[in-house]
C-alpha positions as CSV (number, residue, x, y, z in Angstrom):
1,X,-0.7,13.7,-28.7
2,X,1.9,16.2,-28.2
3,X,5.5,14.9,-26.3
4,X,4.5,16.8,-23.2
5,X,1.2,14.6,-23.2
6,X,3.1,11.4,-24.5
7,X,5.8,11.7,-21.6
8,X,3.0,12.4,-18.8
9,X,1.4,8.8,-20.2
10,X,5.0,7.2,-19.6
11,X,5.8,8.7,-15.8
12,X,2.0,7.3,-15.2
13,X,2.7,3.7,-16.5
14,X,6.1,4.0,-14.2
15,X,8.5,4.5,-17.3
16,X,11.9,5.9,-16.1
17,X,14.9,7.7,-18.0
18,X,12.6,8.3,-21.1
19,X,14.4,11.9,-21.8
20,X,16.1,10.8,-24.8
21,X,14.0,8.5,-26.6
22,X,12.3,9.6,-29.7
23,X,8.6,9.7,-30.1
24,X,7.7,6.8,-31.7
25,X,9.9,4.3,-29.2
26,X,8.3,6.2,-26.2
27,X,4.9,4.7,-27.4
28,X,6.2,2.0,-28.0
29,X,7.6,1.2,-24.5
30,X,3.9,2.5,-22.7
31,X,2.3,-0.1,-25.3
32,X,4.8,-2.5,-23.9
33,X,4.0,-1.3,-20.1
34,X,0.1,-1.4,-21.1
35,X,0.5,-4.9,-22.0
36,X,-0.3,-4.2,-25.4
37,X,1.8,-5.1,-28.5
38,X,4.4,-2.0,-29.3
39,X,2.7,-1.5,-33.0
40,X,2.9,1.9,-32.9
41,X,4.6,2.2,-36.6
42,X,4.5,-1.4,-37.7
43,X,4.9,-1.4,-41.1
44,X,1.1,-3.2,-41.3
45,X,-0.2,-0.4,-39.5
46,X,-2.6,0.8,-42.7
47,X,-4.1,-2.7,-41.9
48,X,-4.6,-1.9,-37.9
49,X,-7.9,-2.8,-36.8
50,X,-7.6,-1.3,-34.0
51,X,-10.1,1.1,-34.3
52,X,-10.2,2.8,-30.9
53,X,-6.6,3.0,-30.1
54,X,-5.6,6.3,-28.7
55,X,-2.3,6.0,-30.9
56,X,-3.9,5.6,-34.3
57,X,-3.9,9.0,-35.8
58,X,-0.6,9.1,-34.6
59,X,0.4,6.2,-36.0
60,X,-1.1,6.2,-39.3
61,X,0.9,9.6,-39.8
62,X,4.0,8.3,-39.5
């Protein structure tokens, strides 16, 4: 996902003053909002079995 995309997700889940933040803590704090752990990152993420997550390419980039 592109920022544009990533910052439309956030106003969705109700996420506020998100201007600033860089990519990887923005998906971090809709994980959060989700209810989901914020993984996105996580050093153990080669390990994710999470196999439909709509981060994961993202993630495993990183």
């Amino acid at each position: 996902m592109n920022m544009q995309e990533i910052r439309e997700r956030a106003a969705a889940v109700g996420l506020a003053g998100i201007g600033r933040l860089r990519k990887s803590e923005l998906i971090q704090r809709i994980q959060q909002a989700e209810g989901n752990d914020p993984c996105f990152g996580a050093g153990w993420r080669h390990q994710c079995a999470e196999m439909h997550c709509c981060w994961r390419e993202d993630c495993l980039k990183e």
